[in-house]
N, CA and C of each residue as an Amber inpcrd file, in Angstrom:
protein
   303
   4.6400000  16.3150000  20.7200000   5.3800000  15.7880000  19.5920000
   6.7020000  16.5360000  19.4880000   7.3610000  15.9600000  19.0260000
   9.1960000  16.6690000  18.9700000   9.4300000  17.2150000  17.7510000
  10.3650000  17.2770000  17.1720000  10.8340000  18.1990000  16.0090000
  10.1010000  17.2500000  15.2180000   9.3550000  18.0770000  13.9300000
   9.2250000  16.9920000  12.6800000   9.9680000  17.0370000  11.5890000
  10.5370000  16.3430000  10.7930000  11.7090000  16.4990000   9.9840000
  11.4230000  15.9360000   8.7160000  11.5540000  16.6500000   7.9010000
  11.4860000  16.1290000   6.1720000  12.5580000  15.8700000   6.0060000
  12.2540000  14.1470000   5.1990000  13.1150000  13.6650000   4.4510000
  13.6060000  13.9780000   3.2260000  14.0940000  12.9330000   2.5380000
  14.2570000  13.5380000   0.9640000  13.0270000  13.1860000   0.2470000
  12.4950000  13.9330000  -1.0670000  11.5730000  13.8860000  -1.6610000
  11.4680000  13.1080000  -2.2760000  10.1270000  12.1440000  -2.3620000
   9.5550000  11.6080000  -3.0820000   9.9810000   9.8390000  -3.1750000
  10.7390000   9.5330000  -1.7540000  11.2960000   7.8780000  -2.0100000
  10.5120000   6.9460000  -0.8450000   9.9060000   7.8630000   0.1430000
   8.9110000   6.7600000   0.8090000   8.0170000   5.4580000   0.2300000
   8.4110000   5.0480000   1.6480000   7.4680000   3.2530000   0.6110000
   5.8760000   3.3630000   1.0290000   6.0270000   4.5830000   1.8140000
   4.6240000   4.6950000   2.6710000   3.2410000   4.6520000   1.3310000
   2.5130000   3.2430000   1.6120000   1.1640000   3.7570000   0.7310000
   0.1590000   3.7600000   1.9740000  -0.9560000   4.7490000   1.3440000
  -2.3880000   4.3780000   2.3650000  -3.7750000   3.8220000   1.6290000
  -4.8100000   3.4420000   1.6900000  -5.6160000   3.0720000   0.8880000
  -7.0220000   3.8830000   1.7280000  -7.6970000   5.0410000   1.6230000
  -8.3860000   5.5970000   2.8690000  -9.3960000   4.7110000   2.1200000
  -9.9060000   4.0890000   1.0720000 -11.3120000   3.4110000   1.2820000
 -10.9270000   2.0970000   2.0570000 -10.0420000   1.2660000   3.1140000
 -10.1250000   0.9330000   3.4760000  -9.7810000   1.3030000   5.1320000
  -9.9110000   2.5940000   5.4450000  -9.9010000   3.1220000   6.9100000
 -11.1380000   3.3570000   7.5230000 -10.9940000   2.6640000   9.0170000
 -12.1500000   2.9910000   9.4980000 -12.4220000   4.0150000  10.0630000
 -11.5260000   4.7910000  10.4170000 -11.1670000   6.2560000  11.2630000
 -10.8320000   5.6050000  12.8280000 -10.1630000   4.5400000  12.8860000
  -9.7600000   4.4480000  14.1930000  -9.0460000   5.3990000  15.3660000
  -8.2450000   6.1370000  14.2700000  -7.4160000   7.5120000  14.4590000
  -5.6790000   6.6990000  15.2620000  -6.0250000   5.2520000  14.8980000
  -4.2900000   4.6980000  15.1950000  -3.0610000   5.3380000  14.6870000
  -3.2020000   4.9400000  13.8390000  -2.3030000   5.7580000  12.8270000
  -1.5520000   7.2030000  13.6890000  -3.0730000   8.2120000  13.5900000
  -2.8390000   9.7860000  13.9800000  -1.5500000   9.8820000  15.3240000
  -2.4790000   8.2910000  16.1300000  -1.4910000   8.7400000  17.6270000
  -0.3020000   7.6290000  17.5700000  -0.0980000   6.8920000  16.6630000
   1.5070000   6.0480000  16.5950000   2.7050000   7.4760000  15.8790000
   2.2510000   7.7450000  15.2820000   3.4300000   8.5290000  14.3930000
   4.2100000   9.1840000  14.5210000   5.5500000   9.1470000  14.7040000
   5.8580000  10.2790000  15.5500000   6.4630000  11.1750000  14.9550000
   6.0170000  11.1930000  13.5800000   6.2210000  12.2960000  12.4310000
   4.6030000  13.2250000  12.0810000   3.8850000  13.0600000  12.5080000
   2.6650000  13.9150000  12.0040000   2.5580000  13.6320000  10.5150000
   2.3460000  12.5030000  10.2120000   2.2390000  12.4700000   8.8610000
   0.5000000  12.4490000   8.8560000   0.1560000  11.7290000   9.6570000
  -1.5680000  11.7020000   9.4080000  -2.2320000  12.6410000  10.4580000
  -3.6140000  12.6970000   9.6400000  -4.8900000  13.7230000  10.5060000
  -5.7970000  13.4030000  10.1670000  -6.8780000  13.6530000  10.9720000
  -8.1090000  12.9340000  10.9360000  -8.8880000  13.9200000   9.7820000
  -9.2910000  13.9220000   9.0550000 -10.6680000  14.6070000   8.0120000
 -11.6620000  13.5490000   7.4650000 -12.4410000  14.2130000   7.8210000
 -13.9720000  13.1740000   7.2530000 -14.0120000  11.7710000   8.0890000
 -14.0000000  11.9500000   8.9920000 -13.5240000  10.8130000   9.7380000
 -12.8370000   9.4640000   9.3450000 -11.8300000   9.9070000   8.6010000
 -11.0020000   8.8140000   8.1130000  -9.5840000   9.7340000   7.8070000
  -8.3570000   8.5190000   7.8040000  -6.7750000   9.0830000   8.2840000
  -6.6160000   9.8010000   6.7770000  -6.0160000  10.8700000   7.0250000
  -5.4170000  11.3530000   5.4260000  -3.9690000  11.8390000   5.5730000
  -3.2920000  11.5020000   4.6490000  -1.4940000  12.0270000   4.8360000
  -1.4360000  13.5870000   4.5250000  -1.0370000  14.1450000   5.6680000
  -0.5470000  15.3260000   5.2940000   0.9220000  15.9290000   4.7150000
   1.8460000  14.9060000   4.7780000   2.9430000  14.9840000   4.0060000
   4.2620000  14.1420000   4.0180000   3.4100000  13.4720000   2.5300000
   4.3130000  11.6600000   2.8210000   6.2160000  11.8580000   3.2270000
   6.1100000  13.0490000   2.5580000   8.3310000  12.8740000   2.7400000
   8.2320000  13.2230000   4.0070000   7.5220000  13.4820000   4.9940000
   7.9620000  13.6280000   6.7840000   7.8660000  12.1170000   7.2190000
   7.1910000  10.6080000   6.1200000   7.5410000   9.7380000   6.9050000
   9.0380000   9.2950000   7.1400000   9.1440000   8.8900000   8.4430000
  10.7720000   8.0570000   8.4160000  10.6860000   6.5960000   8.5780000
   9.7570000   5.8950000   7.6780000   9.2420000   4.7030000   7.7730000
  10.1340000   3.8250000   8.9660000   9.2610000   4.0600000   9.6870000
   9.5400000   3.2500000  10.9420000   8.2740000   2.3260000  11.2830000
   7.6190000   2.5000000  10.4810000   6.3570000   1.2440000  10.1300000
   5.3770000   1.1290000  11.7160000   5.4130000   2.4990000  12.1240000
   4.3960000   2.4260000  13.6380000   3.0880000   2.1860000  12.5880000
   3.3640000   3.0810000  11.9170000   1.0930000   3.1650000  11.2440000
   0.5660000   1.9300000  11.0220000   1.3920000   1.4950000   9.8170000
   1.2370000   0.0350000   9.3470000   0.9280000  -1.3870000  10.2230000
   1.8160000  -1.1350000  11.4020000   1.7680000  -2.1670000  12.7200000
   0.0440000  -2.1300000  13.3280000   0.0270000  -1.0010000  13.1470000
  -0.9050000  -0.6260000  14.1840000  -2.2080000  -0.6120000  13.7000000
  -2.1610000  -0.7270000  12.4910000  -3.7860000  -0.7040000  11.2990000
  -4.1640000  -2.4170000  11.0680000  -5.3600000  -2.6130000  11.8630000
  -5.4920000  -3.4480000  11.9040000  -6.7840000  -4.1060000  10.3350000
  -6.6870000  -2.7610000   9.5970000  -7.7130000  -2.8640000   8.5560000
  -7.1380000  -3.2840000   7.2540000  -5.5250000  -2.9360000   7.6130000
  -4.6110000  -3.2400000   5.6770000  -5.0190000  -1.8990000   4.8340000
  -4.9090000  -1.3210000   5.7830000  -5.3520000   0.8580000   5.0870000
  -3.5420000   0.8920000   5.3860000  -3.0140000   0.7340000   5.9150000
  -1.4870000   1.3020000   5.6630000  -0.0380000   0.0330000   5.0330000
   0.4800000   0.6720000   4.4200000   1.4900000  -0.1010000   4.2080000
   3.5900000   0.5660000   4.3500000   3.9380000  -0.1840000   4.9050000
   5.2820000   1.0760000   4.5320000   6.4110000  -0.4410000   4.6710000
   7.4480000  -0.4880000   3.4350000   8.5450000  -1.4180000   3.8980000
   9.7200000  -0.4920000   5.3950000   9.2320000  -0.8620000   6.7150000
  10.2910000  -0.1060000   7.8650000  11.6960000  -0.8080000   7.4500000
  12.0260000   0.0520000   7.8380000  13.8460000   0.1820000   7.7180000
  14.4400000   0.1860000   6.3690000  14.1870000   0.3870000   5.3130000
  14.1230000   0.4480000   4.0520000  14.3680000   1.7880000   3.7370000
  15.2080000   2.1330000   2.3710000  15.0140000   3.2200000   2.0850000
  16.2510000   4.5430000   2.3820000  15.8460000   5.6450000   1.6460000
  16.9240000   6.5750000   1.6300000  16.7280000   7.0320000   3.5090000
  15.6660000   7.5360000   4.1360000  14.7500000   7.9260000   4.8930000
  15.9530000   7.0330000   6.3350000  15.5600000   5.5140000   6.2140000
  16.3860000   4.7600000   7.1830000  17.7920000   4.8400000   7.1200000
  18.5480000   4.7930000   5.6850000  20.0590000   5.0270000   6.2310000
  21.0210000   6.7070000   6.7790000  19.5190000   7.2670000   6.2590000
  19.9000000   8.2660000   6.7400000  19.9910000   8.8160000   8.0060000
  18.7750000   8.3290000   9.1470000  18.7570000   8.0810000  10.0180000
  20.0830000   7.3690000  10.8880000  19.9040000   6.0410000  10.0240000
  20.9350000   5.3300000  10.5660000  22.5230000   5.8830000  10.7010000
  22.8670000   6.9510000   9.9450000  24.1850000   7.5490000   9.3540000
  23.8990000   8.2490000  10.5520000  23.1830000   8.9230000  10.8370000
  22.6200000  10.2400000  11.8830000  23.2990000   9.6880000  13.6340000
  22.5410000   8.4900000  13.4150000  22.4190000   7.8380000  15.4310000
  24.4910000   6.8690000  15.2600000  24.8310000   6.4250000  14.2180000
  25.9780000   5.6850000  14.6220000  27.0070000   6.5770000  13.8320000
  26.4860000   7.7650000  13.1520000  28.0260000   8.9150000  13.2520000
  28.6900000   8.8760000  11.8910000  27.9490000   7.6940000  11.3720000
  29.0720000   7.2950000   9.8760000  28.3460000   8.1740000   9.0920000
  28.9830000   8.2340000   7.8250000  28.4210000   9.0410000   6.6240000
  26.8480000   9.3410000   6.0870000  26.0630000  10.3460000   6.4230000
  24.9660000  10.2180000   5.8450000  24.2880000   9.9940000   4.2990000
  24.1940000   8.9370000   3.9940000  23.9470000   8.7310000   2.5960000
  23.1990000   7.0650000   2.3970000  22.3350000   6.9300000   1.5840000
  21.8410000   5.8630000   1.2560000  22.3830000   5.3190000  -0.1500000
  23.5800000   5.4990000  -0.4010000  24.2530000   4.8320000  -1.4510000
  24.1410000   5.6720000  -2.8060000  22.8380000   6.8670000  -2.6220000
  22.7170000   7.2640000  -3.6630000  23.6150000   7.9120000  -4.7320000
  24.2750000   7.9180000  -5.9780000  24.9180000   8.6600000  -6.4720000
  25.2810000   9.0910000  -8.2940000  26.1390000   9.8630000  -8.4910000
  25.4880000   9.7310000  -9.8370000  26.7240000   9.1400000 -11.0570000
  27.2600000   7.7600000 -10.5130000  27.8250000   6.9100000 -10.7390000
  27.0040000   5.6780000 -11.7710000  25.4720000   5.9540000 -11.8990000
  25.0250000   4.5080000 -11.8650000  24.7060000   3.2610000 -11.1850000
  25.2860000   3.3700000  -9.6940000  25.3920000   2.2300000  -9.2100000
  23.9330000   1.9510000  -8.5050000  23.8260000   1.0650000  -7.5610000
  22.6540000   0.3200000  -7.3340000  21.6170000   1.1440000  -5.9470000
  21.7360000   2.5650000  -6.1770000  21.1600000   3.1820000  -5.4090000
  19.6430000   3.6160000  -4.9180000  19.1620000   3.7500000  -4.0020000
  18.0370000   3.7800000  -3.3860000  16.9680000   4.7310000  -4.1620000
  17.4550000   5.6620000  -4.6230000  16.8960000   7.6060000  -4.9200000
  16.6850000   6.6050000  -6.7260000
């Protein structure tokens, strides 16, 4: 696994529902944030602001135990600011205006 990186706190769309996981352990090996681990043989989040909702878990749960809106979010434009160089920010600010945070 490569660097894992926290986002900003607390704006993921990531939900999980573990009474509906079977412990497939999908999830564990799509992610390429370490957000999940196996306990009790079923997926548990070990720390939702490392997702960068890129919606691998969700794709890959074939039970409706994960949900995340991908590309959405403070998490994606920040990213996105990151790979094409422009300003890192998801609009957020303290203007009022129609921001993500």
């Amino acid at each position: 696994m490569g660097i894992i990186v926290k986002y900003l706190a607390n704006v993921v769309t990531l939900e999980y529902e573990s009474e509906k996981c079977t412990g497939c352990r999908r999830c564990v090996e799509v992610c390429p944030q370490g957000v999940f681990v196996m306990e009790d043989k079923r997926a548990a989040i070990t720390e939702r602001d490392r997702c960068m909702e890129c919606g691998a878990c969700a794709l890959n749960c074939d039970y409706g135990a994960i949900s995340v809106d991908s590309g959405v979010g403070c998490a994606a434009a920040i990213i996105k600011g990151a790979l094409t160089g422009s300003e890192l920010t998801c609009g957020c600010d303290d203007s009022g205006g129609a921001g993500c945070c």
